[in-house]
FISEDREN-367077 format. One record per atom (N, C-alpha, C): residue in one letter; x, y, z. Coordinates in steps of 0.02 Angstrom, whole numbers, plus 32768, in hexadecimal, padded with zeros to 4 digits. Example, Ala and Ser with C-alpha at 12.3 -4.5 7.8 and 13.67 -1.06 7.14 Angstrom:
BEGIN
a82947EE48186 a82677F1F8186 a82947F5B8186 s82827F908162 s82AC7FCB8165 s82858002818A 
END
This chain:
BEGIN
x20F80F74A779 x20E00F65A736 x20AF0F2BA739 x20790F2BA717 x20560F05A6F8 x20460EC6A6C1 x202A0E92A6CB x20300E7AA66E x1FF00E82A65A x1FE40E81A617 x1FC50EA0A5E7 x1FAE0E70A5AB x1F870E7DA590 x1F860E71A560 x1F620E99A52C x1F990EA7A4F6 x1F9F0ED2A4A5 x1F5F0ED6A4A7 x1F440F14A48F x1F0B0F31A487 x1F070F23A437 x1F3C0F1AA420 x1F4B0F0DA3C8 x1F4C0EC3A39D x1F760EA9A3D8 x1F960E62A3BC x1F740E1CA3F1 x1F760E3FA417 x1F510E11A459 x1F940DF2A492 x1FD60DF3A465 x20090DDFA48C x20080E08A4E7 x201F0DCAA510 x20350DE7A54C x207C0E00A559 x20730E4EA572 x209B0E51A592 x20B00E74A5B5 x20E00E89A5DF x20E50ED3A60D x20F00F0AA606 x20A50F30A628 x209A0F68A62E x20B10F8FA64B x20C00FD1A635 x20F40FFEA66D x20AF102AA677 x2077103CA66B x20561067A697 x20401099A67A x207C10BFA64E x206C10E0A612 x206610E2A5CB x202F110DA59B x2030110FA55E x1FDB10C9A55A x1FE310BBA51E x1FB31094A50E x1FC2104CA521 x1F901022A527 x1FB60FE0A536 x1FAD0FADA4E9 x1FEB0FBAA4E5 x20000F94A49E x20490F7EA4C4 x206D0F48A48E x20AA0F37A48F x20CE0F4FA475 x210A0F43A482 x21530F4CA45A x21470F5CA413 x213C0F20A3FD x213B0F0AA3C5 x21060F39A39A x20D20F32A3AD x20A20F5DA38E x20930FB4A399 x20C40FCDA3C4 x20DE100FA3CA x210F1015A3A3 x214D0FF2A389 x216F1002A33E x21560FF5A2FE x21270FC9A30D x20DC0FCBA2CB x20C61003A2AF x20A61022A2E4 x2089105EA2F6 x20AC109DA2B9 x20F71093A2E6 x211E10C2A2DD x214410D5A295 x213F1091A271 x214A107FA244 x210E1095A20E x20DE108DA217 x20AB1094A1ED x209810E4A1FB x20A5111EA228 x20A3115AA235 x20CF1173A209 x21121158A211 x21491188A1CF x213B117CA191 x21161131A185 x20F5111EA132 x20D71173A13A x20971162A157 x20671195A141 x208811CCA138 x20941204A177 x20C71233A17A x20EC1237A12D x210F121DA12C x213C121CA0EB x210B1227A0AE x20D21207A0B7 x20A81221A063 x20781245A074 x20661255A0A5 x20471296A098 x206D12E5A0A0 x20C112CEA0A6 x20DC12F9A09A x20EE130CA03E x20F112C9A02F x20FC12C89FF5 x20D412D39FAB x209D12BF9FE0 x204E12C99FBA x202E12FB9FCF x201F13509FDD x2013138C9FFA x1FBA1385A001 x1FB3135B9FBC x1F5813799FB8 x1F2613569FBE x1F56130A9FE0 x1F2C12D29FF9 x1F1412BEA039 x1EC812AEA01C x1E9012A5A055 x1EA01282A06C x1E741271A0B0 x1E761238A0E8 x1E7311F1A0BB x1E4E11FDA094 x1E3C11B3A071 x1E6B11A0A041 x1E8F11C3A02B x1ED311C4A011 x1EFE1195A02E x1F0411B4A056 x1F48119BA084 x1F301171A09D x1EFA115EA0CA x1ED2110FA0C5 x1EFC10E4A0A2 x1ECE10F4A06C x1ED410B5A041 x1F0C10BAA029 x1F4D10DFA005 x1F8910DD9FF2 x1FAF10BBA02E x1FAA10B9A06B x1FCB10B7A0A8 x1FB91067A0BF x1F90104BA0B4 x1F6D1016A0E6 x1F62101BA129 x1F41106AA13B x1F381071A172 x1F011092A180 x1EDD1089A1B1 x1E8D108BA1C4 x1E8510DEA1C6 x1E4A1100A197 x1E3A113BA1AF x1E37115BA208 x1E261122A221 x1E221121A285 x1E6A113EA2A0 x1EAB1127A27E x1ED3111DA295 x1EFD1161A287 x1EE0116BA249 x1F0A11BBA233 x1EED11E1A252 x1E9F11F4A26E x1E7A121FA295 x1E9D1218A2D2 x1EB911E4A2F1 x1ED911DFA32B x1EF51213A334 x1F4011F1A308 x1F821223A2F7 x1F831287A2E8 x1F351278A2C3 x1F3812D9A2C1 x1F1D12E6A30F x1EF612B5A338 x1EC112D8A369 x1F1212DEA396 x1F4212C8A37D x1F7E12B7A3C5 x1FA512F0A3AD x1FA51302A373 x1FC61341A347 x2006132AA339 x200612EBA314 x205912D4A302 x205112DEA2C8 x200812EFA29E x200712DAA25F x1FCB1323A256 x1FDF1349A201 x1FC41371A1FD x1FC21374A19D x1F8D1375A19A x1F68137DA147 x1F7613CFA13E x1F8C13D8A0FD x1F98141AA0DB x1F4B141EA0CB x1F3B1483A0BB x1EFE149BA0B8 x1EE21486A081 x1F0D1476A048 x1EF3145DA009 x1EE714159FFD x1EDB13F5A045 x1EBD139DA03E x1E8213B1A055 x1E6313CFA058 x1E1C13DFA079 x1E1013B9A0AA x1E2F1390A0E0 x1E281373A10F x1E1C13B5A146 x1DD21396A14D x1DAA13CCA190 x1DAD13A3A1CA x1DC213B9A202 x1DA6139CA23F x1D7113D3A271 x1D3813BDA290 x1CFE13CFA29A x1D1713BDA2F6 x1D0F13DFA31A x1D1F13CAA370 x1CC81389A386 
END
């Protein structure tokens, strides 16, 4: 293992090698702010990217992540297009 430093927070600390290099701490951040979203755009069927943005406090960048990783998926009636 390696040390590191948070690609997020800037904190040091050890790296195991895999996944992104973030910390602890800011991987239950992460994870935390994924079930926010998750949870309302389950709850909310017909809302856009910019929706959930801004209802969420979380970066349009970050939800494109989550669909490009396929944890996260918009119903046909949010008109959210993705283009390759």
């Amino acid at each position: 293992m390696d040390i590191r430093n948070c690609r997020k927070c800037g904190r040091i600390f050890q790296y195991s090698g895999v996944g992104p290099v973030v910390c602890d701490n800011c991987k239950k951040e992460e994870e935390r702010l994924f079930e926010k979203v998750s949870d309302y755009i389950r709850d909310n069927p017909g809302a856009n990217m910019n929706d959930v943005s801004l209802a969420n406090d979380v970066s349009i960048s970050q939800i494109q992540q989550w669909v490009r990783e396929e944890r996260l998926q918009f119903a046909k009636e949010s008109g959210v297009v993705f283009y390759c």
